[in-house]
Rosetta silent file (secondary structure, phi, psi, omega in degrees, C-alpha in Angstrom):
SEQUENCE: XXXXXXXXXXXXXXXXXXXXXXXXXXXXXXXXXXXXXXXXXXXXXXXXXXXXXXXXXXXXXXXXXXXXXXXXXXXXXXXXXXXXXXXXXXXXXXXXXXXXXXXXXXXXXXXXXXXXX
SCORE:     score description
SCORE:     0.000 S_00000001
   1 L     0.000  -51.169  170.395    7.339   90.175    1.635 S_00000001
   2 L   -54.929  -26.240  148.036    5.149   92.345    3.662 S_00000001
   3 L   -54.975  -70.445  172.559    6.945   91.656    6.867 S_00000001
   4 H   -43.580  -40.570 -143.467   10.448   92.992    5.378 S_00000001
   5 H   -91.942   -5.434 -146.520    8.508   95.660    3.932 S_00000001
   6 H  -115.170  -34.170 -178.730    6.798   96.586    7.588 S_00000001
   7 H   -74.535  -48.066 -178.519   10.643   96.220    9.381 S_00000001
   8 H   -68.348  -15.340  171.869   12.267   98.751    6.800 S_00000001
   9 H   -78.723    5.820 -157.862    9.492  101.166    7.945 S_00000001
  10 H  -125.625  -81.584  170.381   10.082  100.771   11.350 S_00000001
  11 H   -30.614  -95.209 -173.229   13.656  100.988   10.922 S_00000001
  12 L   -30.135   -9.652 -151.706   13.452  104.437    8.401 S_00000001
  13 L    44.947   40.335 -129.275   10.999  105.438   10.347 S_00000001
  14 L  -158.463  131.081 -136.893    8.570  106.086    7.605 S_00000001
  15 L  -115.686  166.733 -171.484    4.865  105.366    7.313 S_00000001
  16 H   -56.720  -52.760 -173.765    3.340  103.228    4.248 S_00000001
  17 H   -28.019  -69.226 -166.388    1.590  106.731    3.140 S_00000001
  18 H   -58.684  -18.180 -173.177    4.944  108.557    2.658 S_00000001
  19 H  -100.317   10.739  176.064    6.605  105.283    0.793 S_00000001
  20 H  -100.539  -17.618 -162.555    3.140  105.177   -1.505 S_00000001
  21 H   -68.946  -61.858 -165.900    3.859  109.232   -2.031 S_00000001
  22 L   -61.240  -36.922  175.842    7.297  108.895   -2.707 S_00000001
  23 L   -95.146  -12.600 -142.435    7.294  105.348   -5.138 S_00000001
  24 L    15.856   60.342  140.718    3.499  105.847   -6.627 S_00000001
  25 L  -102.784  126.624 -175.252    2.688  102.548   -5.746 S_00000001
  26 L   -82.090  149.006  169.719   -0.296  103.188   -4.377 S_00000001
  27 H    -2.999  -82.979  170.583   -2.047  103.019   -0.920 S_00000001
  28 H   -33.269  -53.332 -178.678   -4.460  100.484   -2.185 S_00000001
  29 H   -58.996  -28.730 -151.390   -1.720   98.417   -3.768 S_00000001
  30 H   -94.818  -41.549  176.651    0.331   98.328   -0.169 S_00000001
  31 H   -73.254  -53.613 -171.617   -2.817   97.026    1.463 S_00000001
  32 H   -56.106 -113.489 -150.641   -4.051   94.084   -0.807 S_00000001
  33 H    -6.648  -68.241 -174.606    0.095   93.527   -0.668 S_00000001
  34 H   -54.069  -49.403 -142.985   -0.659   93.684    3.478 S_00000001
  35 H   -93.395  -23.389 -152.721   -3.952   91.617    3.326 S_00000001
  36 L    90.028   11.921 -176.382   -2.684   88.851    0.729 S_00000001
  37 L   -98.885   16.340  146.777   -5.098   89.707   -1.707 S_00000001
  38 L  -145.100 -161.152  168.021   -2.663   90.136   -4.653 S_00000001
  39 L  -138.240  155.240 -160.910    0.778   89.911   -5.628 S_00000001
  40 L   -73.660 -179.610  170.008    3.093   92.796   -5.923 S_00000001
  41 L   -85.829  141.956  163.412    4.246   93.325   -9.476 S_00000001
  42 H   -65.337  -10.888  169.189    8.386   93.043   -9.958 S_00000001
  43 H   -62.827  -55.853  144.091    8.027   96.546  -10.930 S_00000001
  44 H   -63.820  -55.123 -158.825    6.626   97.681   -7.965 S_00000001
  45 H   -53.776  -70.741 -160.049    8.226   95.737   -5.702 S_00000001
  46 H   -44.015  -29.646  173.803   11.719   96.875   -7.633 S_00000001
  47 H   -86.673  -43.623 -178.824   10.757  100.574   -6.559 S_00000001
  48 H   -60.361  -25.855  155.322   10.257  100.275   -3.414 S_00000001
  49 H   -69.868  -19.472 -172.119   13.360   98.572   -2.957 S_00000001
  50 H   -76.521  -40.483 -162.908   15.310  100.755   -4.602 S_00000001
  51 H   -48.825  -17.924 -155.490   13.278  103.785   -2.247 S_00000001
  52 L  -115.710    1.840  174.604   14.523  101.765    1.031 S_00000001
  53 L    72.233    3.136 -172.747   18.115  101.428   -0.627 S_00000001
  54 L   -87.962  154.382  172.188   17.876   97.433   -0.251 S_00000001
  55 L   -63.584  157.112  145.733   18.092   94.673   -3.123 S_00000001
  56 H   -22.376  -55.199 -131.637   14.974   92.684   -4.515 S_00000001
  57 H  -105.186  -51.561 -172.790   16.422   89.647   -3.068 S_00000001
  58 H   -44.574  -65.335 -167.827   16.119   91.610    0.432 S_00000001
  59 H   -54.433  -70.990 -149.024   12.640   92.890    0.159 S_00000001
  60 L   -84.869   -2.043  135.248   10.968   89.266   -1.266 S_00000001
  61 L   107.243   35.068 -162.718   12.833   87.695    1.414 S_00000001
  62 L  -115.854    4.484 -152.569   15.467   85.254   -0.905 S_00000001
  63 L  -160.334  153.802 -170.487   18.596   87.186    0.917 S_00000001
  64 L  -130.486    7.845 -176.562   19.158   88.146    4.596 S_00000001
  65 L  -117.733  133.947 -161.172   21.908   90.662    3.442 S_00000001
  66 L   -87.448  -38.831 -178.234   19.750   94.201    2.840 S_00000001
  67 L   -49.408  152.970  138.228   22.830   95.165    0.305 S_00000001
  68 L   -52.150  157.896  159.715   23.933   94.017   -3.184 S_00000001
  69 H   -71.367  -35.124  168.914   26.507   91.820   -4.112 S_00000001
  70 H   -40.659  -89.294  168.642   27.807   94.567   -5.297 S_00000001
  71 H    -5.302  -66.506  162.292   27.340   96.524   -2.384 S_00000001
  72 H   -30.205  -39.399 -149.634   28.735   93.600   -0.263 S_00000001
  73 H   -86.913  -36.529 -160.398   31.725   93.201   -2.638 S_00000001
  74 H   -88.038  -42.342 -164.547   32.578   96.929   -2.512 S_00000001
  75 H  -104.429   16.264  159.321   32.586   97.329    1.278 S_00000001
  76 H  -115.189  -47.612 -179.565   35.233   94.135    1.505 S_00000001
  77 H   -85.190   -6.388  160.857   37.257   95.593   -0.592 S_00000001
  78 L   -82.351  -12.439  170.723   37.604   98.778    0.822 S_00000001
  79 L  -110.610    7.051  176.035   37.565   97.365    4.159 S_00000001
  80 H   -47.139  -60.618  141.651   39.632   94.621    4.052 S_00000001
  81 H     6.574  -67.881 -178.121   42.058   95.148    6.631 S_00000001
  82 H   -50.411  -45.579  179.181   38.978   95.861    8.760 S_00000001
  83 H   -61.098  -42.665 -170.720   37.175   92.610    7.392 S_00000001
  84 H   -51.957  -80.791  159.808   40.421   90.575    8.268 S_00000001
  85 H    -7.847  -73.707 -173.601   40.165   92.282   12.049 S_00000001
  86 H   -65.814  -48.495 -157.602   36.875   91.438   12.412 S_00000001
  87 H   -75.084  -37.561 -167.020   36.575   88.054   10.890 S_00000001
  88 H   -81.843  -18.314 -178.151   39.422   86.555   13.692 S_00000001
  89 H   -84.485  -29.385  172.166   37.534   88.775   16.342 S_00000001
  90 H   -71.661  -36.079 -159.555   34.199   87.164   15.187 S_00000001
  91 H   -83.223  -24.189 -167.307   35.969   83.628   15.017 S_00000001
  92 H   -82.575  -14.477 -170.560   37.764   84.115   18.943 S_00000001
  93 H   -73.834  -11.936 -160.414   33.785   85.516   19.913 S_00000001
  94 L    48.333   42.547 -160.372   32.935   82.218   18.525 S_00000001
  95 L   -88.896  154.017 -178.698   29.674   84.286   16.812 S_00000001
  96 L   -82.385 -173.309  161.030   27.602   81.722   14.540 S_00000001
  97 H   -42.207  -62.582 -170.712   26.237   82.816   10.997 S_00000001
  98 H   -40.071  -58.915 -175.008   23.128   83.829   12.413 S_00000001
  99 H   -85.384  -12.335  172.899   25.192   86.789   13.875 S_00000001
 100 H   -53.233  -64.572 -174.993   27.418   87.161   11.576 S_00000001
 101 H   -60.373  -40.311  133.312   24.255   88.123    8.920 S_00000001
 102 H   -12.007  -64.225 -169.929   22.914   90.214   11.561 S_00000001
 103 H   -81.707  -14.250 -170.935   25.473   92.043   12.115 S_00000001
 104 H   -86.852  -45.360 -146.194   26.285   92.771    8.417 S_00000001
 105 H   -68.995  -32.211 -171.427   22.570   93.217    7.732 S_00000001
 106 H   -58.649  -45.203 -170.328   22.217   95.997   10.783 S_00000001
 107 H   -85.432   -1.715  161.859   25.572   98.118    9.077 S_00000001
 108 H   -70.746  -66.532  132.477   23.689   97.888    5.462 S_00000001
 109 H    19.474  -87.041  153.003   21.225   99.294    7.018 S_00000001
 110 H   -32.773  -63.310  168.902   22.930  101.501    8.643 S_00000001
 111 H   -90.597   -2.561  172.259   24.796  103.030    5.622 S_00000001
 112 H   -97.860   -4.180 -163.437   22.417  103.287    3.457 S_00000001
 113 H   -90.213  -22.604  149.753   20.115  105.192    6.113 S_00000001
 114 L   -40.174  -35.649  173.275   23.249  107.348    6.295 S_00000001
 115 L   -80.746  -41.672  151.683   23.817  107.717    2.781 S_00000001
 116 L   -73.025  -13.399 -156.379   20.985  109.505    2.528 S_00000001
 117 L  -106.848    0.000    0.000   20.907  112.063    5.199 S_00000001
């Protein structure tokens, strides 16, 4: 969990301090989290995910997509046309899965760091 949690700061640009300020999970809590000497709380965790715009399943590492399903689900259907485009331009690139989730995870990413500004 602490790797995902050390890549959205490096992506946001944003230092553990400002995402203990901003969530009150505290300092202390972030390290033992860093060291391995607890486990976060679903509580915690659940803020910090929300603070970085990503799902649960993102942060704890069960999902390689940063979005919701929702999210996901929303941004096909408003893009289909686009999705269509892309999926036969991904299929003549011959890109595997690997990049496929890559590249979706990088424009989740993307829009939510967007969505904010």
């Amino acid at each position: 969990m602490y790797d995902r949690f050390e890549e959205l700061l490096k992506v946001r640009n944003v230092t553990p301090y400002k995402v203990s300020q901003e969530t009150g999970v505290s300092q202390p809590t972030l390290s033992d989290w860093k060291r391995g000497t607890s486990t976060p709380k679903t509580d915690k965790l659940q803020k910090i995910a929300d603070y970085f715009g990503v799902s649960l399943d993102y942060l704890i590492g069960k999902s390689d997509i940063p979005g919701t399903d929702e999210d996901v689900k929303e941004i096909l259907s408003k893009k289909e046309g686009l999705y269509f485009k892309f999926a036969k331009t991904a299929e003549e690139l011959d890109l595997s899965e690997d990049d496929l989730q890559f590249i979706m995870q990088t424009y989740l990413l993307h829009k939510k760091h967007r969505d904010k500004e």
